[in-house]
C-alpha positions as CSV (number, residue, x, y, z in Angstrom):
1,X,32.6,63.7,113.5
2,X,33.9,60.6,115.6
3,X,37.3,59.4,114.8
4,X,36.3,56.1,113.8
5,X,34.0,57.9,111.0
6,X,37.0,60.1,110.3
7,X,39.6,57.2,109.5
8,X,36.9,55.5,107.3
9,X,36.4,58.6,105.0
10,X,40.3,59.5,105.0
11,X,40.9,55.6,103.7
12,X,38.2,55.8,101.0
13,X,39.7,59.4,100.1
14,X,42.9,58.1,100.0
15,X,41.9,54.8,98.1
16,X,40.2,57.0,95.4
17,X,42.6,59.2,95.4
18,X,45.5,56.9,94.7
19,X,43.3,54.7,92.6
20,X,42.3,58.1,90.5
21,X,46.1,59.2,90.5
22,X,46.7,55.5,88.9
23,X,44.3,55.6,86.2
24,X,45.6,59.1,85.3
25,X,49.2,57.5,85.2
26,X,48.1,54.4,83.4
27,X,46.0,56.5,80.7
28,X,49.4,59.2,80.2
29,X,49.4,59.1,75.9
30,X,53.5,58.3,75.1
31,X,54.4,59.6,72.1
32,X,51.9,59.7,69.3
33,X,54.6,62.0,66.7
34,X,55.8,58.6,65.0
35,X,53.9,57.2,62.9
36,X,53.5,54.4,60.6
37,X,55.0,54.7,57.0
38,X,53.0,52.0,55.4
39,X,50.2,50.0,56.6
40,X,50.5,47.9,59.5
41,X,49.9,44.1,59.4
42,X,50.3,42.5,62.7
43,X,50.5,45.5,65.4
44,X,48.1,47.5,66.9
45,X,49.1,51.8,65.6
46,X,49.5,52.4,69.6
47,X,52.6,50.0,69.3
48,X,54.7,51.0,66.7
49,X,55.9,54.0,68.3
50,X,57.1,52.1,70.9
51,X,58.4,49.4,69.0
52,X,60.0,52.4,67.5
53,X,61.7,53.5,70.6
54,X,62.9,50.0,71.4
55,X,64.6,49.7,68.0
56,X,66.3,52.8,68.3
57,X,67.4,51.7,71.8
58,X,68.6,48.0,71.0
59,X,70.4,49.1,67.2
60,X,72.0,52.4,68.6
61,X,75.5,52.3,67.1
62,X,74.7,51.0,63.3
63,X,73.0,52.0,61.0
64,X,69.6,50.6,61.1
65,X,66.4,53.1,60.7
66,X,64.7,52.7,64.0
67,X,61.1,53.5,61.8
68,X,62.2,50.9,59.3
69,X,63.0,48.2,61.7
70,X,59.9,48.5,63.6
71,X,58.2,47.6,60.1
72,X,59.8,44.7,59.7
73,X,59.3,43.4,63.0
74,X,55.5,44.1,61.7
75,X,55.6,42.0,58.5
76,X,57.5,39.2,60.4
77,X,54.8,38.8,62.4
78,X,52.2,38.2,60.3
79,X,53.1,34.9,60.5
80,X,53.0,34.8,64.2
81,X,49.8,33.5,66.1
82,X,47.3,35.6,66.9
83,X,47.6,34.9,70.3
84,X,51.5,35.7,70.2
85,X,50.5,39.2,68.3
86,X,48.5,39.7,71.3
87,X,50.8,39.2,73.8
88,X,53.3,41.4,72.2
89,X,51.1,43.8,71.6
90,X,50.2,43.4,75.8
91,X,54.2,44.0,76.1
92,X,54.1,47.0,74.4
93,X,51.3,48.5,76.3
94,X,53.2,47.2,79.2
95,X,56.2,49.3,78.4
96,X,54.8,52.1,77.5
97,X,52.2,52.4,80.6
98,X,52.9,55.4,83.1
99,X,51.8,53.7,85.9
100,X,53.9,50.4,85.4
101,X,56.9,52.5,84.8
102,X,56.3,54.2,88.4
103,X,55.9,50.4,89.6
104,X,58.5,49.1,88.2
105,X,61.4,51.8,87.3
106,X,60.3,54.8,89.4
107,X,59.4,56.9,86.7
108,X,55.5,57.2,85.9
109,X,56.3,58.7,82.0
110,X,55.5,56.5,79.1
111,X,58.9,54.8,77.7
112,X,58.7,56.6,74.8
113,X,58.6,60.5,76.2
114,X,61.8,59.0,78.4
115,X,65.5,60.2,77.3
116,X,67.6,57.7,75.7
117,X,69.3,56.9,78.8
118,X,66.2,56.8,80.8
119,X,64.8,54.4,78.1
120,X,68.3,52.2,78.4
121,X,67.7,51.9,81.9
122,X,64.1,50.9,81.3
123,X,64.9,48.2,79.0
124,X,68.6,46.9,81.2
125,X,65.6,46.9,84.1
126,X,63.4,44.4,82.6
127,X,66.3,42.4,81.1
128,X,67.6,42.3,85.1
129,X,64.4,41.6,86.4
130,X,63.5,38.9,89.1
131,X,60.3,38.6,87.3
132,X,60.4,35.5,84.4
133,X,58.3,37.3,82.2
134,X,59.5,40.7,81.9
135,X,63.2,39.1,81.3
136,X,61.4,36.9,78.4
137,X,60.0,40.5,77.4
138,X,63.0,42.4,77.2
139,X,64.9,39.1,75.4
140,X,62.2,39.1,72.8
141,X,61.6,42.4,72.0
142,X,65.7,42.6,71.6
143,X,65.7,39.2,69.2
144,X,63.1,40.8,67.2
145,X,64.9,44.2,66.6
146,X,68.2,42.1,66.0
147,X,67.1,40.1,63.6
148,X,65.4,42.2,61.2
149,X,68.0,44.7,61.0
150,X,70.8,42.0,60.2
151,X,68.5,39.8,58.3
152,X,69.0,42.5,55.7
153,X,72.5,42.4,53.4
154,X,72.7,46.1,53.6
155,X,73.6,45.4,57.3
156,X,75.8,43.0,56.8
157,X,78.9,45.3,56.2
158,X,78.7,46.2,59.9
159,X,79.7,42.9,61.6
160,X,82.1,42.3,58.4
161,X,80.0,39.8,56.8
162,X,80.6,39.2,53.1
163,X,77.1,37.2,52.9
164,X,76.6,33.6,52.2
165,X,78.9,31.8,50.4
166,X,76.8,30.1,47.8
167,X,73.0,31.7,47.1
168,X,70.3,29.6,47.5
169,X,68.1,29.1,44.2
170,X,64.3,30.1,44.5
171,X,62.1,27.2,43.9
172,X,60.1,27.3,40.8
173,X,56.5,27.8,41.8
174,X,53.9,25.0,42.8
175,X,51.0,24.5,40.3
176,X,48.4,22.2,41.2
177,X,47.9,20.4,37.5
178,X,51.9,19.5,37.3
179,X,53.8,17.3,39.3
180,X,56.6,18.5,42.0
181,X,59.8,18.1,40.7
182,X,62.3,17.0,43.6
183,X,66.4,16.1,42.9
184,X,65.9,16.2,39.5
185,X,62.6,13.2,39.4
186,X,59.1,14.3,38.9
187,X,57.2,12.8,42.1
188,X,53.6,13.2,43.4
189,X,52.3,15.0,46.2
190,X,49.6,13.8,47.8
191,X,46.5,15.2,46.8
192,X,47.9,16.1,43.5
193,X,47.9,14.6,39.8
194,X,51.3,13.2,38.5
């Protein structure tokens, strides 16, 4: 075999080889053990378990249920676009993938079969990052987890919040055959008899 013909096969066994290695890193399963308590209504099943693992990394120290946390981030975005769903579900898979953990942190394990300090460092990395949209990433992912643990009054012992100072009335509902009813004067909505 000429040398020329032996560098040529050793680079195409090396680019298989390292593109094979990749695929196996990118296709590692994370942790499949947590699972959804109720149906899901914005996430893809794949996600939750990470979500999962964020939660539990961003609330340690209070009292929020990593599980039940990652179901509220669910509900609350429902009313997100589909297109921001995606993306976050894109993040997720992000996170979670073997071989952009190798790229990015040194470690090719999914985030969720990482220990909890492994995990911290994970998430500190993106938040540190030179790259705009992993920061954006990491800031989202934590506003999400923040909110709907303190969105709750359960939680808001924690931070020594007594809760709001005057409750808010619910609004009677709308019906389409009576007129809204707005500072006390009945007043007609476009559209609508009154």
């Amino acid at each position: 075999m000429q040398r020329r013909s032996l560098l040529k096969v050793s680079l195409a066994g090396a680019v298989a080889l390292s593109v094979g290695g990749g695929a196996g890193l990118a296709l590692w399963p994370g942790d499949t053990s947590v699972r959804p308590q109720r149906p899901l209504l914005s996430l893809p099943e794949r996600a939750f378990p990470v979500l999962v693992a964020v939660a539990a990394r961003v609330l340690k120290g209070t009292t929020a249920n990593p599980v039940e946390i990652a179901h509220r981030v669910d509900e609350a975005l429902r009313y997100a676009t589909p297109e921001s769903r995606s993306d976050l579900a894109d993040v997720f898979g992000l996170l979670e993938n073997g071989l952009t953990g190798l790229m990015l942190r040194g470690q090719p394990r999914p985030f969720t079969l990482l220990d909890e300090r492994a995990q911290d460092e994970a998430l500190l990395a993106w938040r540190d990052s030179r790259v705009g949209l992993l920061r954006g990433a990491y800031h989202a992912l934590r506003k999400l987890c923040l909110a709907a643990h303190y969105a709750t009054p359960s939680s808001w012992a924690e931070v020594g919040y007594g809760g709001p100072a005057i409750l808010k009335p619910e609004p009677p509902p709308l019906a389409a055959d009576k007129p809204v009813v707005v500072d006390g004067a009945a007043r007609s909505v476009e559209g609508m008899p009154g």
